[in-house]
C-alpha positions in Angstrom: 16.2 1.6 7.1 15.5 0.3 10.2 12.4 2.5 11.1 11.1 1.8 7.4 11.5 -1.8 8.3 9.4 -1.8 12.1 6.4 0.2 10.5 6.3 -1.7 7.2 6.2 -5.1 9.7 4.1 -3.4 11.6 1.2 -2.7 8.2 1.8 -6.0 7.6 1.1 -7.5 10.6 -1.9 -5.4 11.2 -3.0 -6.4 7.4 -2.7 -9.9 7.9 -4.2 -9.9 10.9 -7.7 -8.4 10.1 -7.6 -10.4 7.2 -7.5 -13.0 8.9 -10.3 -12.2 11.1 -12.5 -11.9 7.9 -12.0 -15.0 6.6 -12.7 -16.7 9.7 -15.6 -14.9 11.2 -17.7 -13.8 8.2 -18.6 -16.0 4.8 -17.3 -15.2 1.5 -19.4 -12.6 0.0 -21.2 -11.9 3.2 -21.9 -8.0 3.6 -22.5 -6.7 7.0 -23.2 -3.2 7.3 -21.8 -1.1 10.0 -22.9 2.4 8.5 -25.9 1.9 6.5 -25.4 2.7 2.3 -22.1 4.1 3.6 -19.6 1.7 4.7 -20.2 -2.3 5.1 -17.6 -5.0 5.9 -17.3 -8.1 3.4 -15.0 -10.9 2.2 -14.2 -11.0 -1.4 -11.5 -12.2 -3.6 -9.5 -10.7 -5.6 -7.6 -12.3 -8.2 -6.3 -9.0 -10.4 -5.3 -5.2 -9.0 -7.9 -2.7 -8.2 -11.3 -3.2 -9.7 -9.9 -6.8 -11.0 -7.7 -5.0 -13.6 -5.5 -7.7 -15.2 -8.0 -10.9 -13.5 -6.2 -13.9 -13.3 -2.3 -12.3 -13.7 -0.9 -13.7 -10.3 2.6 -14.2 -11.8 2.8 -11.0 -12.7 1.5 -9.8 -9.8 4.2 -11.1 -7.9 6.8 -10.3 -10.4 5.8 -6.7 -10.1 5.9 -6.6 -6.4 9.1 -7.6 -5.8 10.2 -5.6 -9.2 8.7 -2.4 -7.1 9.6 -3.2 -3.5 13.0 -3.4 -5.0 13.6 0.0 -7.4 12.2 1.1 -4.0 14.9 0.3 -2.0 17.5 1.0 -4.5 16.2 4.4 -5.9 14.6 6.0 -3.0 15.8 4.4 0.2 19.7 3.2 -0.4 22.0 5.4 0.8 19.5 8.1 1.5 19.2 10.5 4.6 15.1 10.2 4.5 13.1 12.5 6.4 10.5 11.9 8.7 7.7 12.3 6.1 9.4 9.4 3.7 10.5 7.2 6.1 6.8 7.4 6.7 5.8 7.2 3.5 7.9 4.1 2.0 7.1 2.0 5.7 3.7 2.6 4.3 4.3 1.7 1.0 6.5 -1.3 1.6 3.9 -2.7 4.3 1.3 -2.5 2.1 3.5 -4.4 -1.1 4.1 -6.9 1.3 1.3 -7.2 2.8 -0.6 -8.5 -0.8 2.1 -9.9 -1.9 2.2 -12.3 0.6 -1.8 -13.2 0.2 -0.9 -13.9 -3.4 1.6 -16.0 -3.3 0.0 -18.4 -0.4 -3.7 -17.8 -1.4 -3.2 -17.1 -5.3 -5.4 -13.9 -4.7 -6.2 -11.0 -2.3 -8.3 -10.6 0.7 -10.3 -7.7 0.4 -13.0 -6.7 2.9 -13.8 -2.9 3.4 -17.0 -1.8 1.3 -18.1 1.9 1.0 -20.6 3.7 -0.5 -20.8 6.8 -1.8 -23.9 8.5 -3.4 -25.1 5.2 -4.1 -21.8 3.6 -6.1 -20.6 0.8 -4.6 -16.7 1.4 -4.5 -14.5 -1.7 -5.1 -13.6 -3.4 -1.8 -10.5 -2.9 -0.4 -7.9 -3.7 2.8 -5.6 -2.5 5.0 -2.3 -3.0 2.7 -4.3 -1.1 0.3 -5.1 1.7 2.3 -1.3 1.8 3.5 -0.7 2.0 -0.5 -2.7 4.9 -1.2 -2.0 7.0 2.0 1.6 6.3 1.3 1.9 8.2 -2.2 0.0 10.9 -0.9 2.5 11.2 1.7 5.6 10.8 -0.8 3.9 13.0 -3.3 3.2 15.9 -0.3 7.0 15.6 0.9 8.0 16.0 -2.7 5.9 19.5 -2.9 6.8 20.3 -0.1 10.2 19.8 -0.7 10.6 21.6 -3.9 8.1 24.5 -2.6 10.9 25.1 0.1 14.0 25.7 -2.0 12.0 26.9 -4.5 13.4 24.2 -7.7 11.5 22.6 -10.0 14.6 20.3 -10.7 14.3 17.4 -7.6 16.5 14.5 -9.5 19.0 17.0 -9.3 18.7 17.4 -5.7 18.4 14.1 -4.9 21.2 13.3 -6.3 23.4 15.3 -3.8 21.5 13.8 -1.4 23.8 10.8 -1.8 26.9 13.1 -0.7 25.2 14.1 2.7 26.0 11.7 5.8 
């Protein structure tokens, strides 16, 4: 738990940090472009989930990140022997919870500031936290397949519940 802990402080620093940055050095909605039609840093608000789903739904917002940070802990992480790979992968995860939960619940919504383009649709912004959130299930979801390609089961709730017995 305690390597989970240093990385996810360590996305969350990181997050808070750069956000930060952005809302001190450029104006809201400014766009500056570092890789023309590609990739542009801005400031924008965001009061819902990704592309504003659910606009305006801060209580539940927070409610659900502290629901999910905690059947987190208790389902994946509590009295688990994690592998490198998911210790990884929830640090990521964790940081990245944290790391909008917290914009929420001073600022009522979230910083976002990385713009990209791609063949000329403009992808919602986005931050650190949520890169952290994304590259995190991809790295949960690779250990899982690469955990049951291994000892060749499709049955993994079985498995992981002998996982509890292990020291």
């Amino acid at each position: 738990m305690k390597k989970i802990t240093i990385l996810a402080l360590c996305c969350v620093v990181l997050d808070q940090f750069v956000k930060w940055i952005i809302t001190h050095m450029i104006d809201f909605m400014e766009q500056i472009f570092v890789i023309p039609d590609f990739f542009y840093i801005t400031y924008v608000r965001n009061y819902g989930a990704a592309w504003s789903i659910l606009d305006g739904n801060r209580a539940f917002f927070i409610f659900m990140a502290f629901f999910c940070l905690a059947l987190i802990y208790y389902f994946f992480i509590y009295h688990q022997k994690l592998s490198k790979r998911e210790i990884l992968g929830y640090g990521l995860l964790i940081g990245g919870i944290i790391g909008n939960l917290i914009d929420r619940m001073i600022l009522g919504y979230v910083v976002d500031y990385i713009g990209l383009i791609f063949f000329g649709y403009h992808y919602p912004v986005f931050n650190i936290a949520d890169v952290c959130i994304v590259g995190s299930v991809f790295i949960i979801l690779y250990h899982f397949w690469k955990e049951r390609s291994l000892d060749g089961t499709d049955n993994h709730r079985q498995r992981g519940s002998s996982r509890k017995n292990r020291s």
